[in-house]
Backbone as a printed PyTorch tensor [residue, N CA C, xyz], in Angstrom:
tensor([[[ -6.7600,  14.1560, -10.6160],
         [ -6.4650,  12.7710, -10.2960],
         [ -5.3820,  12.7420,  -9.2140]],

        [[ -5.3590,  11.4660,  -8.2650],
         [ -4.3770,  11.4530,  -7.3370],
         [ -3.6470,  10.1410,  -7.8850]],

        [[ -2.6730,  10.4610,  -7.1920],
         [ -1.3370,   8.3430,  -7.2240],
         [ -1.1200,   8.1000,  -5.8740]],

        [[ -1.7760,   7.5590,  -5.5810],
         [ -1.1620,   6.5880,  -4.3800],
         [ -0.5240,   5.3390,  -3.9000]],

        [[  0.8260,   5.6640,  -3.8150],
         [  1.7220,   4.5810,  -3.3600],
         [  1.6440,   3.7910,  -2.1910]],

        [[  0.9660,   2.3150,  -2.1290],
         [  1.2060,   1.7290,  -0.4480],
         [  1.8930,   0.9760,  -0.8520]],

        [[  2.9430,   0.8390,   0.3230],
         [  3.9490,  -0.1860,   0.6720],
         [  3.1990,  -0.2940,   1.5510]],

        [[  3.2670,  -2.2760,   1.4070],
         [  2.9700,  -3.3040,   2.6090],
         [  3.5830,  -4.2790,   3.0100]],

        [[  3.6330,  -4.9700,   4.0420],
         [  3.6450,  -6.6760,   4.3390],
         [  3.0780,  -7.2060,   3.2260]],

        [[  3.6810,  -8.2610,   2.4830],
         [  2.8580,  -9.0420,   1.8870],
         [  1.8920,  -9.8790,   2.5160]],

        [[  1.7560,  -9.9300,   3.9930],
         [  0.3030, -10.9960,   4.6130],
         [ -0.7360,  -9.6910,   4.2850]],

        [[ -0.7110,  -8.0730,   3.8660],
         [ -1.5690,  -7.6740,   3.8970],
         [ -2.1080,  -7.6680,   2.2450]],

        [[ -1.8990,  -8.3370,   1.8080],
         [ -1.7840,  -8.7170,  -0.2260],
         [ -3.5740,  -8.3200,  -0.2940]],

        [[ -4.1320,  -9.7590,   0.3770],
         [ -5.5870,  -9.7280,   0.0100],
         [ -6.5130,  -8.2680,   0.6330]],

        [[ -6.0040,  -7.7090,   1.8810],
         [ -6.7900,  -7.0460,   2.3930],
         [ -6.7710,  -5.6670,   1.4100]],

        [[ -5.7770,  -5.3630,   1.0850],
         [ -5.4670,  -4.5330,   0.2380],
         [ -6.0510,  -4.3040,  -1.4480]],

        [[ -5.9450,  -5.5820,  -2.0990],
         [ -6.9820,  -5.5100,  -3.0000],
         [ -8.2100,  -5.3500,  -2.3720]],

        [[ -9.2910,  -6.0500,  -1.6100],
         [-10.7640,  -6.0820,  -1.0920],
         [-10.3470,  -4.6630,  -0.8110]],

        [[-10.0680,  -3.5010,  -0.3380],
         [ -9.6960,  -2.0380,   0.1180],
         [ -9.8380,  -1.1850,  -1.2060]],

        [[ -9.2870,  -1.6980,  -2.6260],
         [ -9.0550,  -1.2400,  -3.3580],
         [-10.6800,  -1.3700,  -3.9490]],

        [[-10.9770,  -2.6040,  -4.1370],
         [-12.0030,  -3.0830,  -4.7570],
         [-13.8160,  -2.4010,  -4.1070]],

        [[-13.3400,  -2.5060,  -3.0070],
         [-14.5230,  -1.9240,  -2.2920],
         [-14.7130,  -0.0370,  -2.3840]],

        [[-13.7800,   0.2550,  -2.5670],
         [-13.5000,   1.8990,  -2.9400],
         [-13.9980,   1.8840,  -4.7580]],

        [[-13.6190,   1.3320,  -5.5580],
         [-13.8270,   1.0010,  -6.9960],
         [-13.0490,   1.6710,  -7.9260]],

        [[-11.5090,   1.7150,  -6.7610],
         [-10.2420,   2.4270,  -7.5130],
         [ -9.8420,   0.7740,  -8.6000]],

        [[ -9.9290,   1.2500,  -9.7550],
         [ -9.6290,   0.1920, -10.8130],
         [ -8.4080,   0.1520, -11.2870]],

        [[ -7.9950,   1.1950, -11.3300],
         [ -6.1280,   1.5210, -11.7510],
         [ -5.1700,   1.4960, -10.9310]],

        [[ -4.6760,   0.4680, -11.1640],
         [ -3.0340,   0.5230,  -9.9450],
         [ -2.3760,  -0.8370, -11.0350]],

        [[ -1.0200,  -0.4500, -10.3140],
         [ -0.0400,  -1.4280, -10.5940],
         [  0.6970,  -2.0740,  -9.6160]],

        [[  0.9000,  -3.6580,  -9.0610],
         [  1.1900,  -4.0220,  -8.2960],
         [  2.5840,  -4.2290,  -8.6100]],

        [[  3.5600,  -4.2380,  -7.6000],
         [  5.1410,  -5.0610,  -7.4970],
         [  5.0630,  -6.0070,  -6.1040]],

        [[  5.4030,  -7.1540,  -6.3610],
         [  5.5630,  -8.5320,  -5.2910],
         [  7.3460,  -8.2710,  -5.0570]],

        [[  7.7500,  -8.2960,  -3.5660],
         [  8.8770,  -8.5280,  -3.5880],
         [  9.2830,  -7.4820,  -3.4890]],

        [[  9.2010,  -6.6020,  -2.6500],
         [  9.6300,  -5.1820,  -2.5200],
         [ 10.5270,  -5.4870,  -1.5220]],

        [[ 11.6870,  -5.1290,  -1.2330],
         [ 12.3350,  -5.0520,  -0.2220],
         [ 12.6270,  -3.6940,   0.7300]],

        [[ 12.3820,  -3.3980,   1.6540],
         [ 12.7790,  -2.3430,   2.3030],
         [ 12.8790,  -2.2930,   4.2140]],

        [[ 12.7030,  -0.9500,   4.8510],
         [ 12.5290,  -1.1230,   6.0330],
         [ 11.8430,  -0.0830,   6.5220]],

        [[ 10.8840,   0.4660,   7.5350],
         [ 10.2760,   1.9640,   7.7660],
         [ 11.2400,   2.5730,   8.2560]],

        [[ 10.4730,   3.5990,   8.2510],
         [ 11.2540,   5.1590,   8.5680],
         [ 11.7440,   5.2030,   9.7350]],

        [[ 11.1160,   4.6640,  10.8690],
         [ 11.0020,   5.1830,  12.2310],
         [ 10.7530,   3.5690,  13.2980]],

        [[ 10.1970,   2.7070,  12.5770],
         [ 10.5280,   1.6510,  13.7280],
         [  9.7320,   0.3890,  12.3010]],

        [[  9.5890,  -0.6430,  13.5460],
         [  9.7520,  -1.7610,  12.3660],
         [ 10.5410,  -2.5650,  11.9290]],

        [[ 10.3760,  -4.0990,  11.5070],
         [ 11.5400,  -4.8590,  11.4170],
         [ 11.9630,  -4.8640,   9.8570]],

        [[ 13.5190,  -4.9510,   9.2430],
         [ 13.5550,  -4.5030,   8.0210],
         [ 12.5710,  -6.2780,   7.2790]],

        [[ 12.4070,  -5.8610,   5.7880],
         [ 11.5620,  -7.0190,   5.0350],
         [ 12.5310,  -6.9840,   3.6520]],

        [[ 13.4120,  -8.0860,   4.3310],
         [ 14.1840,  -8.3600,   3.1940],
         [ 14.2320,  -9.5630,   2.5910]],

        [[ 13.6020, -10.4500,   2.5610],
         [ 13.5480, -11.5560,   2.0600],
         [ 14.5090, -12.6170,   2.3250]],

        [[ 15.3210, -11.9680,   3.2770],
         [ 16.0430, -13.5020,   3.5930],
         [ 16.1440, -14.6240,   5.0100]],

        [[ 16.7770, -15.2530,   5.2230],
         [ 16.9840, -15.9070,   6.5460],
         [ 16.4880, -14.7850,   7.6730]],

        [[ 17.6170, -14.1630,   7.7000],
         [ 17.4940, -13.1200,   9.0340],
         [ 16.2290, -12.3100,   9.0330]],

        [[ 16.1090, -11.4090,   7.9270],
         [ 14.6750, -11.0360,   8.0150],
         [ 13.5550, -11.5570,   6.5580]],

        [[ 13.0790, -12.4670,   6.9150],
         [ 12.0770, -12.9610,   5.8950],
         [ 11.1150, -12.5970,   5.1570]],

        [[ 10.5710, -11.6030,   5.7650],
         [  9.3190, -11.1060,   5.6230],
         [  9.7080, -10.0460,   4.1970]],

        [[  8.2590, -10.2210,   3.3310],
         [  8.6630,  -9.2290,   2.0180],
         [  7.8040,  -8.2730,   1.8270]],

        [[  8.0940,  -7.2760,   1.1960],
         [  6.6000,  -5.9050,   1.2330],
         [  6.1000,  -6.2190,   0.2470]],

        [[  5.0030,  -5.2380,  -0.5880],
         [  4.4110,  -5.2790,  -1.7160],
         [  4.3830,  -3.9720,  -1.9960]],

        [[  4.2540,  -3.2350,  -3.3450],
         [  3.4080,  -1.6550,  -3.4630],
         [  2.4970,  -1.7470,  -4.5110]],

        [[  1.6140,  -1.0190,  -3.9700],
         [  0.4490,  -0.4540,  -5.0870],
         [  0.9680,   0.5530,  -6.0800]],

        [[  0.6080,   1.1140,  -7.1610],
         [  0.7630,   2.6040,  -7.4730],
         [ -1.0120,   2.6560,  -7.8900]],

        [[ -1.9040,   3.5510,  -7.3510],
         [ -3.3090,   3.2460,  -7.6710],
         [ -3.5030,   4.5630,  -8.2630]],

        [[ -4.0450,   5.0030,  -9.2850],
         [ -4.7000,   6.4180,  -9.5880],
         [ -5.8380,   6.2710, -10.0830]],

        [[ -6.6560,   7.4950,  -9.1500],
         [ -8.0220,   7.7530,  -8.8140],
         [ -8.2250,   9.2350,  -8.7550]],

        [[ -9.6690,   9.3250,  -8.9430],
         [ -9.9570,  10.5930,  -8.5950],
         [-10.0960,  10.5560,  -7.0400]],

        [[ -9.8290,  12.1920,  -7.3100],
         [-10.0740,  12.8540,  -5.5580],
         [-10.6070,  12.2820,  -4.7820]],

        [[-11.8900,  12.2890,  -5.1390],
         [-12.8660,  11.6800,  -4.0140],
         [-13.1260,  10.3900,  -3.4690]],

        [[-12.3530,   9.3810,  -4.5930],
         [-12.4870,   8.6320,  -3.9370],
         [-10.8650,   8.1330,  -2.9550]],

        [[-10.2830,   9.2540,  -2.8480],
         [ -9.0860,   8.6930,  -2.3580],
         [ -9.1520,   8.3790,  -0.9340]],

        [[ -9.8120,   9.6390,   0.1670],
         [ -9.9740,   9.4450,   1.1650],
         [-11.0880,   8.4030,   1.8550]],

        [[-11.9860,   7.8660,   0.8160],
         [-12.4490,   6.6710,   1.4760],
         [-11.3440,   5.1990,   1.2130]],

        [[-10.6190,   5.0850,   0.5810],
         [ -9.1960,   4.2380,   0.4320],
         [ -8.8380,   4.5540,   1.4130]],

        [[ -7.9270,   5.6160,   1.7360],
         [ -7.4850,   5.7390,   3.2290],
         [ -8.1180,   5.5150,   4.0550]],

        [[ -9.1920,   5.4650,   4.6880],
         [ -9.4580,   5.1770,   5.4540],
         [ -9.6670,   3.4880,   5.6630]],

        [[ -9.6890,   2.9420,   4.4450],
         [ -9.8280,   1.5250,   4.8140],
         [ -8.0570,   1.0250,   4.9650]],

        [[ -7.1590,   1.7700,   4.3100],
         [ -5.9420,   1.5510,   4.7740],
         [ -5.3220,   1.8750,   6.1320]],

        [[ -6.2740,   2.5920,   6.7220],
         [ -5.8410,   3.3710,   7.9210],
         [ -6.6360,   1.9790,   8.8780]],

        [[ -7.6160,   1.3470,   8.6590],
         [ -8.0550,   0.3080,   9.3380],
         [ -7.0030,  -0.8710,   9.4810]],

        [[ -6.7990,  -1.0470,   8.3910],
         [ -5.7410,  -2.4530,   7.9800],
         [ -4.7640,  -2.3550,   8.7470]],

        [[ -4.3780,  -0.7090,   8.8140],
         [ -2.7230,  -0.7970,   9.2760],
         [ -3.1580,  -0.6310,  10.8970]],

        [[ -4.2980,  -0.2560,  11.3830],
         [ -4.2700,  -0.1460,  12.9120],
         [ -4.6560,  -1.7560,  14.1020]],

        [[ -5.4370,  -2.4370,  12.7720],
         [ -5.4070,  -3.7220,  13.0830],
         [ -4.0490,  -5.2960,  12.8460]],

        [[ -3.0550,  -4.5130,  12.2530],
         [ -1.8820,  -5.2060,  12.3910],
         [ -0.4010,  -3.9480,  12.1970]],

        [[ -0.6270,  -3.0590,  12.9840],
         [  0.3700,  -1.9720,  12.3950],
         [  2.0990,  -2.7710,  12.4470]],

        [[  2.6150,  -3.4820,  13.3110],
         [  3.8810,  -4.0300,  13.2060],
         [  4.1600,  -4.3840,  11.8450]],

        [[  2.7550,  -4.7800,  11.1540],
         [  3.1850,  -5.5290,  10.0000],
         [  3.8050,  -4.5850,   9.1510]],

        [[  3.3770,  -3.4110,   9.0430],
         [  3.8770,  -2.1540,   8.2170],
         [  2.9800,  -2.0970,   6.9100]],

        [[  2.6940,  -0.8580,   6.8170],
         [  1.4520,  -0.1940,   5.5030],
         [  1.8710,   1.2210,   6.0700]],

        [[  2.1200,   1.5770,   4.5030],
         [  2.3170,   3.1780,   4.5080],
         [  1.9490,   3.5070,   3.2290]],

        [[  1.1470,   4.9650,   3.0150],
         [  0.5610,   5.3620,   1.7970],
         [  1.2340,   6.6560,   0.9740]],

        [[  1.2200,   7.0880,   0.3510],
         [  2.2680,   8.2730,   0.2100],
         [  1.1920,   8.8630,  -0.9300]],

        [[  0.5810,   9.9070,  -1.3700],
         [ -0.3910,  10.6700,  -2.3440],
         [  0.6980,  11.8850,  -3.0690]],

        [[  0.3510,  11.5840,  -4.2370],
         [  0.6950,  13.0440,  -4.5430],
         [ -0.2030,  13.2940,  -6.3640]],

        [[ -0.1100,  14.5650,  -6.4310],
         [ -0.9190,  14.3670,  -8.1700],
         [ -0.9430,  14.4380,  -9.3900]],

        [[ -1.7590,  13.5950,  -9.8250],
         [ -1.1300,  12.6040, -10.8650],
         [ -2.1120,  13.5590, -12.1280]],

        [[ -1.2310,  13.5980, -13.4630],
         [ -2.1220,  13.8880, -14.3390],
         [ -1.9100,  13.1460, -15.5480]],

        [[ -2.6260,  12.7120, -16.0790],
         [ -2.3400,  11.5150, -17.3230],
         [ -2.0130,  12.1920, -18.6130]],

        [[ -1.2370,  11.5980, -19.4590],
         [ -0.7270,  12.8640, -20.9480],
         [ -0.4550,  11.7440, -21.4640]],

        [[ -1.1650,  10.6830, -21.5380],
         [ -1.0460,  10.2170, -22.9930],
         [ -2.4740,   9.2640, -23.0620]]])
């Protein structure tokens, strides 16, 4: 099994479920209201006056195979609005309980 973490823009909320949904990854947990800023460029998303804008994250776990067709629909999302910010982070997951 894999976990994959995306942080987003919250304008990318819906595209991101339909991404999830169309792959038929069923397991994730959402957080609204993420605050942060990227690594390397990008405006910070802090929720206030100065910077307004707020993120979101997934935590999704799936098997293998279907991870890299997810990425790739995340890799669409983020090349058709990349300022907005989407980043995915994988690593693997094994369930024990």
């Amino acid at each position: 099994m894999k976990a994959l973490m995306i942080v987003y823009n919250q304008a990318h909320n819906l595209l991101i479920m339909e991404a999830l949904d169309k792959c038929n990854v069923r397991g994730f947990t959402k957080w609204e209201d993420v605050q942060g800023r990227g690594t390397f460029k990008g405006e910070p998303h802090y929720g206030t006056h100065a910077w307004p804008s707020k993120n979101m994250a997934t935590l999704a776990i799936m098997e293998e195979e279907k991870l890299q067709l997810l990425l790739k629909e995340l890799q669409k999302i983020n090349d058709e609005a990349e300022k907005q910010g989407l980043r995915a982070f994988v690593w693997d997951s094994q369930p024990v309980i």
